[in-house]
ROVOTOR-527990 format. One record per residue (C-alpha): residue number from 1; x, y, z. Coordinates in nm, 3 decimals, m for minus. Layout:
% residues N
> NUM, X, Y, Z
...
END
This chain:
% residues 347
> 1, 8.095, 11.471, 9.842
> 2, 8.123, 11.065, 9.814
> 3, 8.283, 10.894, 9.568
> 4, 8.076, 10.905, 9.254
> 5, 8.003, 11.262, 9.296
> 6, 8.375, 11.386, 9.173
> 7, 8.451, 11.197, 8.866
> 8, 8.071, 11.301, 8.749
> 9, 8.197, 11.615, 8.786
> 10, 8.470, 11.565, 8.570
> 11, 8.218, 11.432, 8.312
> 12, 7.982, 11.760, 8.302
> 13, 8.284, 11.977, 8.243
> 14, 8.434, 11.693, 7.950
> 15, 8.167, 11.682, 7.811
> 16, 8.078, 12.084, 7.775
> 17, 8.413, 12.079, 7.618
> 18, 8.316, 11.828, 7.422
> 19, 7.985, 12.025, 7.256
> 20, 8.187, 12.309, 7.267
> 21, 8.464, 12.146, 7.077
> 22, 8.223, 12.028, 6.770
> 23, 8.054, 12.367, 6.786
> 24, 8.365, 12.556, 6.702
> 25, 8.429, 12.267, 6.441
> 26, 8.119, 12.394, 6.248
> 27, 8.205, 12.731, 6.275
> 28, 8.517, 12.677, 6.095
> 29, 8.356, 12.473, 5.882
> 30, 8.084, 12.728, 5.788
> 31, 8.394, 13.018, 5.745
> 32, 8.663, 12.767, 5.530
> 33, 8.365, 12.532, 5.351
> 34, 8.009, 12.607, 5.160
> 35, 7.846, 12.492, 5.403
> 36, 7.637, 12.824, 5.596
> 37, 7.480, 12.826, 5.939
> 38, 7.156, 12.933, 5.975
> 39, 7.202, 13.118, 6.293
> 40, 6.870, 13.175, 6.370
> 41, 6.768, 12.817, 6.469
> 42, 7.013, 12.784, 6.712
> 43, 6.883, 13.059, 6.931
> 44, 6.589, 12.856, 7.097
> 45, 6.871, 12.572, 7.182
> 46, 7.060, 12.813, 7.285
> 47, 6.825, 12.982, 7.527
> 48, 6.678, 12.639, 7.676
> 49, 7.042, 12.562, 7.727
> 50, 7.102, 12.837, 7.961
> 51, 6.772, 12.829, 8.127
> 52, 6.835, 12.456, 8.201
> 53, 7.201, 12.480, 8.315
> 54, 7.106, 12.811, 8.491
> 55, 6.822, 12.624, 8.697
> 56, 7.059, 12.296, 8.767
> 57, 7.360, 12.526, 8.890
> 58, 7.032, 12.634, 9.156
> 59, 6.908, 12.326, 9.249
> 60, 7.283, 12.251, 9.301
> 61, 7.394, 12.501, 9.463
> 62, 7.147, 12.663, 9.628
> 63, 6.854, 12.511, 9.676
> 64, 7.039, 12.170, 9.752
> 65, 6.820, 11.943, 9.529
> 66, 7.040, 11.658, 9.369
> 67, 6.777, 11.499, 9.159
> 68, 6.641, 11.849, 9.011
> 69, 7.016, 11.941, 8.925
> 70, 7.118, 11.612, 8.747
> 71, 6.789, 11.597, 8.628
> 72, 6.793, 11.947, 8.460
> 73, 7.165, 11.932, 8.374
> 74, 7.198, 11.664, 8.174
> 75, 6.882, 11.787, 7.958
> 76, 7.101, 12.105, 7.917
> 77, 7.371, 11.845, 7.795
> 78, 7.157, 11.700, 7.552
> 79, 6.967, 11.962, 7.428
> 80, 7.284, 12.128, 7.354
> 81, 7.432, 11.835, 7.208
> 82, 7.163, 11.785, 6.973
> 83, 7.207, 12.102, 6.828
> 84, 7.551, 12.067, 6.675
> 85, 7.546, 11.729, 6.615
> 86, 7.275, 11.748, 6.327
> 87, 7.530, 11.996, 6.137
> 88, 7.822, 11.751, 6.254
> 89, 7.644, 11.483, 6.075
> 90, 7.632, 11.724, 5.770
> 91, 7.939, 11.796, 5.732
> 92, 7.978, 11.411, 5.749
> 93, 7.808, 11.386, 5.466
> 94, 7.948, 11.691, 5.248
> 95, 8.237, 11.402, 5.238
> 96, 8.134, 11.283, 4.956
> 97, 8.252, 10.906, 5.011
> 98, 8.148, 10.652, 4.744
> 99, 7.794, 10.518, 4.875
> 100, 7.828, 10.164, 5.018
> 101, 7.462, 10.021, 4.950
> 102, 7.548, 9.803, 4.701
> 103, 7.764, 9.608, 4.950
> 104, 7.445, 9.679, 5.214
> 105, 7.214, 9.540, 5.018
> 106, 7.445, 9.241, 4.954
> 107, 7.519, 9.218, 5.332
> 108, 7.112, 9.158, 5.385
> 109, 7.120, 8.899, 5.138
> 110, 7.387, 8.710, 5.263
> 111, 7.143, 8.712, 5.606
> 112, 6.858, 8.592, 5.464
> 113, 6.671, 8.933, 5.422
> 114, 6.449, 9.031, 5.214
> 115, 6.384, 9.394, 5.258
> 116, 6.149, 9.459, 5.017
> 117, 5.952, 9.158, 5.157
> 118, 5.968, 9.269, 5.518
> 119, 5.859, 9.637, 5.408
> 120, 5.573, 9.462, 5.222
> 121, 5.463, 9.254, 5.506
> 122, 5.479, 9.533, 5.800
> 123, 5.289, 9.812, 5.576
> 124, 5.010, 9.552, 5.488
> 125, 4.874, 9.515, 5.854
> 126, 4.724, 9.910, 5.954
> 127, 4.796, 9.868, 6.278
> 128, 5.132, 9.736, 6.309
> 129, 5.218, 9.971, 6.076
> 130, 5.110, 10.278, 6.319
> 131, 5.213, 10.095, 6.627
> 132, 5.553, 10.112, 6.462
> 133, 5.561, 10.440, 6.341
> 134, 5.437, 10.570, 6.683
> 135, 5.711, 10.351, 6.824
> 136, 5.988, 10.535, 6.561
> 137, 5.835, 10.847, 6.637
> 138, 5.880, 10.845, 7.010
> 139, 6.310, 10.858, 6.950
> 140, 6.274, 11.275, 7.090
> 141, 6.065, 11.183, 7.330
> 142, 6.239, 10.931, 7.492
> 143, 6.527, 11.097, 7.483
> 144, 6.396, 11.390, 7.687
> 145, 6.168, 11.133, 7.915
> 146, 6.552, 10.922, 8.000
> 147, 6.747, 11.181, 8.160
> 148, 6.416, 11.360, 8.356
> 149, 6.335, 10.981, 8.489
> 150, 6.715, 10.912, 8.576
> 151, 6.748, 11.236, 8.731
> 152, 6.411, 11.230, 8.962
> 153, 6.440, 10.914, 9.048
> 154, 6.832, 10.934, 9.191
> 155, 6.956, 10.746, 8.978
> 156, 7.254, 10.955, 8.932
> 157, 7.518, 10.713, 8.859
> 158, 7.299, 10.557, 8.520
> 159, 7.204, 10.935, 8.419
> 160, 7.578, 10.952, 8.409
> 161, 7.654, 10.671, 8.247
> 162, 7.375, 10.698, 8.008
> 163, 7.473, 11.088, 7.878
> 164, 7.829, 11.016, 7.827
> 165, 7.682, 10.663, 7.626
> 166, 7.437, 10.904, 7.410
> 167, 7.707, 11.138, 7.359
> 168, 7.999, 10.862, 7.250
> 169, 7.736, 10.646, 7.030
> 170, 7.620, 10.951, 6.829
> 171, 7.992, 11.060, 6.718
> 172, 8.094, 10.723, 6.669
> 173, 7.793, 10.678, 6.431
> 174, 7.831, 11.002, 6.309
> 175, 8.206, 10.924, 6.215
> 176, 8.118, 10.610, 6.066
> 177, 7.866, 10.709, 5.855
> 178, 8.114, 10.986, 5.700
> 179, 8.343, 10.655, 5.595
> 180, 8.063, 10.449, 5.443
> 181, 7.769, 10.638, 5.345
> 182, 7.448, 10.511, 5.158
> 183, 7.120, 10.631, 5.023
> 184, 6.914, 10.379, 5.195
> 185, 6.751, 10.108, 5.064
> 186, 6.431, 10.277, 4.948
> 187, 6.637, 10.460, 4.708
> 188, 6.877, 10.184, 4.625
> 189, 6.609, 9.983, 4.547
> 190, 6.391, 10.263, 4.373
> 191, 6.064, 10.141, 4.532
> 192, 5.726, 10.258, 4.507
> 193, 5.478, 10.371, 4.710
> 194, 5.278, 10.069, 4.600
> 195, 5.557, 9.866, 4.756
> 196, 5.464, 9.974, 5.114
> 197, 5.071, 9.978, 5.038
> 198, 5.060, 10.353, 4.967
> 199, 5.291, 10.420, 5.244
> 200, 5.625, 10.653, 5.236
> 201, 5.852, 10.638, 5.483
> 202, 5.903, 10.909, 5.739
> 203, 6.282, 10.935, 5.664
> 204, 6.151, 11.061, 5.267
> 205, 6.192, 11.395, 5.436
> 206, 6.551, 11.332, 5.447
> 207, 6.642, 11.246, 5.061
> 208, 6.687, 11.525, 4.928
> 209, 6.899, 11.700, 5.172
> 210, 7.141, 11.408, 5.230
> 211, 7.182, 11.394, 4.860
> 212, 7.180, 11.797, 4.816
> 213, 7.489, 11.785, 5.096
> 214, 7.675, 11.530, 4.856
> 215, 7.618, 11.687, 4.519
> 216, 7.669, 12.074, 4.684
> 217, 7.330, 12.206, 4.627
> 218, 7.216, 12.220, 4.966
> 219, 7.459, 12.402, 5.244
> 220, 7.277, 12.542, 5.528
> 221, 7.345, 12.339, 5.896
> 222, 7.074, 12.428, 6.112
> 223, 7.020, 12.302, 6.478
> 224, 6.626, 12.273, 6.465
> 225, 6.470, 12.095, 6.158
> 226, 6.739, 11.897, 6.089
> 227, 6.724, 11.507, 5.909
> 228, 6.856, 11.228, 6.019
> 229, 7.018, 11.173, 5.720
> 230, 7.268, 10.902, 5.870
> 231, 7.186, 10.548, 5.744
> 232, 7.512, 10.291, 5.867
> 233, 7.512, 10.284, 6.082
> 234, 7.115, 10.303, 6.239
> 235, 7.148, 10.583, 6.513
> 236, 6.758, 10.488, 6.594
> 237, 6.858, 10.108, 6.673
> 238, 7.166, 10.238, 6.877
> 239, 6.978, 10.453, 7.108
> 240, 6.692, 10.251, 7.124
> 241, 6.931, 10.014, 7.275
> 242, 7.027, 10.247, 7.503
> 243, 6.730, 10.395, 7.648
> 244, 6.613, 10.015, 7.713
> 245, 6.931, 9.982, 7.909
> 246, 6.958, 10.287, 8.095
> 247, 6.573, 10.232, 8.184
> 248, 6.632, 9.876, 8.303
> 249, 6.686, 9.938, 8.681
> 250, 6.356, 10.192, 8.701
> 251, 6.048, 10.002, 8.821
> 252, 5.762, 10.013, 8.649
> 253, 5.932, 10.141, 8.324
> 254, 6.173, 9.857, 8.237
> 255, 5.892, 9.607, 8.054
> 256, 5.761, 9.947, 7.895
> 257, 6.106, 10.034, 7.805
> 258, 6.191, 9.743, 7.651
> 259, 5.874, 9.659, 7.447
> 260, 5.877, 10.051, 7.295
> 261, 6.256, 9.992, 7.169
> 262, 6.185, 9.630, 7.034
> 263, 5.939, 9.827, 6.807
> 264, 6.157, 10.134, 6.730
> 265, 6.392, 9.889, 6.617
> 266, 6.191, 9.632, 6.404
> 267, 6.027, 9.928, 6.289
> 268, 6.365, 10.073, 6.169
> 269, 6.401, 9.939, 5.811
> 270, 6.078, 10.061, 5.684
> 271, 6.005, 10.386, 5.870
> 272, 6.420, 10.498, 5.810
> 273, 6.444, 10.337, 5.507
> 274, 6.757, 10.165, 5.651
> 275, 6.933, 9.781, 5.593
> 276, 6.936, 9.522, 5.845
> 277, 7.253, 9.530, 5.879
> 278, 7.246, 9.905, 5.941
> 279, 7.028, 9.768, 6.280
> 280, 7.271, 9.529, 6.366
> 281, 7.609, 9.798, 6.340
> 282, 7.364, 10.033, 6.558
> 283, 7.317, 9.814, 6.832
> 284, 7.653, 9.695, 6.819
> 285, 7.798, 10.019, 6.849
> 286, 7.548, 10.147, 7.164
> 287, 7.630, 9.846, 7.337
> 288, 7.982, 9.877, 7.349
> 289, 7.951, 10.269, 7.372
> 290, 7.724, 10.190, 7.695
> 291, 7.984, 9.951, 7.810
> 292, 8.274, 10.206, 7.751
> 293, 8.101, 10.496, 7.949
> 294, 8.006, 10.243, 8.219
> 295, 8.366, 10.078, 8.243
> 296, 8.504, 10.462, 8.278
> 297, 8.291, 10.632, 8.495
> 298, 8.317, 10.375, 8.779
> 299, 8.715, 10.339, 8.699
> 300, 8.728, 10.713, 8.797
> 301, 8.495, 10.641, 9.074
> 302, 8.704, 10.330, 9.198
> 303, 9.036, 10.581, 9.146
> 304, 8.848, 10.837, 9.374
> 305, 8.760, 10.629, 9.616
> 306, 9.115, 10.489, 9.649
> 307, 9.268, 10.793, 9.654
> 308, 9.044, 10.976, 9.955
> 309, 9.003, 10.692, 10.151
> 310, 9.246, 10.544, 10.434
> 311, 9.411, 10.264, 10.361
> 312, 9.318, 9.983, 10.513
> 313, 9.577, 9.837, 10.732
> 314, 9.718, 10.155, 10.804
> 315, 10.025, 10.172, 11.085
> 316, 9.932, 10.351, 11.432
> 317, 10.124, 10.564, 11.551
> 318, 10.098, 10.479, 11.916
> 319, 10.317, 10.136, 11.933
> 320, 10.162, 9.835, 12.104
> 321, 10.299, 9.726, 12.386
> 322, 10.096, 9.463, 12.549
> 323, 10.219, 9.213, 12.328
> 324, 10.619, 9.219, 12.441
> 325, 10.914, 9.411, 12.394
> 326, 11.136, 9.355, 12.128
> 327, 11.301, 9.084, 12.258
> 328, 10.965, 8.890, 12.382
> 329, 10.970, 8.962, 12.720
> 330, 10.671, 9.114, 12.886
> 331, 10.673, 9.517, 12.922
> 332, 10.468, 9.646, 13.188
> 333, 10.205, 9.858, 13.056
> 334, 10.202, 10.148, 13.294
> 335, 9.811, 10.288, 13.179
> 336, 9.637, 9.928, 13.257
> 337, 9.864, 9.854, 13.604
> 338, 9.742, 10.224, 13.700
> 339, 9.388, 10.086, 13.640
> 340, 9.435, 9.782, 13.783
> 341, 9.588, 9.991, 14.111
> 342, 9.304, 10.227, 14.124
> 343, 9.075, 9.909, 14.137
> 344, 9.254, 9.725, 14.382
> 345, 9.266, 10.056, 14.628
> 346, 8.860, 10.104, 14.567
> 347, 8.828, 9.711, 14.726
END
């Protein structure tokens, strides 16, 4: 087992603890609050967990493949991370903070945006307008499409770094967002379809339930079907931040990578109804998350390292003699005279 191999270790079991930790949050939640869990849609998470983590224990212990087990545990990771941190993020917002997009909106206009503008000008080109909501739409998939690439492709240490990343970003958005919630700006601004040419954005979905959560008339946490009902900061700019970074190393991908994300993110405002400066919080958050993970994972890989490996200069055992005795003289060193005798008697 090298180096790497025993802090990541330490990692898979933090961060089961982790999920497990948030899960039993929403139970309690669900018993002491409102708020219900709708049981049922956490069975096919459930299931894929333990089909997942059940084939990476194989690949890693029995069949010996290290890029099918990372690969296939750190879906498992996600998968089941996913699942309780939509209801995490609604019990975020059952909070019931004073909204903040007032101050949002004034935050933008201190930057020069215009968001209405910007929404006007993206929706009134057809195809930049689907290239971006194909680009926005693509968040699942690239999560998914990260780890398997990491994982197949051996890059073990980045599929490490990039999980424990995914894993800080999303509670430290999720946390924020409890502190200094907000509508959005499509509400905020109470525009009309006309606005956006006819178009509504995909996050509409999302209204009512974020605003049901606030006002207690809507109190079931589910793990499938869940909005993203978080808007500061933007979870979709922070990740999209991430996967660009985690795919960076990976040729052939990184120029794909990085051109998808751009889009996610421009496309951002308008397809999550979210502020600039909800874009700018996201991917100032996932780049010091990624940093974080990074700078601890290969601290605890350094630490290993130091601590299995000889030291360097390490004492013998055997003293030297060749060099002198203690007091400089010469000492006679009876293994190389024998040589030297055995040579002299074969001549």
């Amino acid at each position: 087992m090298n180096a790497f191999q025993k802090p990541a270790q330490r990692t898979d079991r933090l961060i089961w603890i982790v999920i497990a930790a948030i899960g039993m949050a929403i139970l309690a939640a669900s018993v002491i609050g409102s708020l219900r869990i709708e049981w049922e849609s956490f069975l096919k998470p459930a299931g894929a967990c333990l089909l997942l983590g059940a084939a990476g224990w194989f690949y890693g212990a029995v069949r010996k493949d290290a890029c099918a087990a990372a690969a296939l545990t750190s879906t498992a990771q996600i998968a089941a991370f996913s699942a309780v941190g939509a209801p995490l993020s609604y019990l975020a917002a059952r909070a019931g903070f004073p909204l903040q997009d007032a101050l949002f909106a004034a935050l933008d206009h201190r930057l020069g945006i215009d968001w209405p503008g910007y929404v006007s000008i993206v929706t009134s080109n057809v195809w930049l307008r689907r290239l971006f909501l194909i680009a926005y739409l693509s968040f699942t998939v690239q999560v998914i499409a990260t780890v398997l690439v990491l994982g197949f492709a051996g890059h073990f240490q980045r599929l490490s770094i990039f999980v424990r990343a995914f894993l800080l970003t999303t509670l430290v958005t999720i946390g924020i967002s409890a502190f200094v919630p907000a509508a959005g700006p499509w509400l905020f601004y109470h525009a009309q379809p006309d606005l956006a040419h006819g178009a509504i954005p995909i996050s509409s979905t999302s209204w009512p339930v974020f605003l049901g959560l606030r006002d207690g008339t809507f109190n079931t946490m589910s793990a499938l079907n869940s909005e993203g009902i978080i808007t500061f900061p933007s979870l979709h700019a922070a990740l999209g931040v991430l996967f660009a970074i985690a795919l960076w190393r990976v040729r052939g991908l990184r120029t794909i990578a990085l051109i998808l994300n751009i889009a996610m993110i421009l496309a951002t405002p308008f397809a999550g109804s979210h502020y600039v400066v909800d874009v700018i919080a996201g991917i100032a958050i996932a780049l010091g998350c990624w940093i974080a993970a990074s700078w601890s994972l290969r601290s605890r890989s350094a630490a290993s390292t130091a601590r299995f490996s000889p030291a360097a200069d390490s004492p013998s055992i055997i003293p030297d003699l060749s060099d002198g005795g203690p007091a400089g003289s010469p000492v006679r060193d009876p293994l190389r005279a024998d040589a030297r005798a055995d040579v002299t008697h074969e001549h």
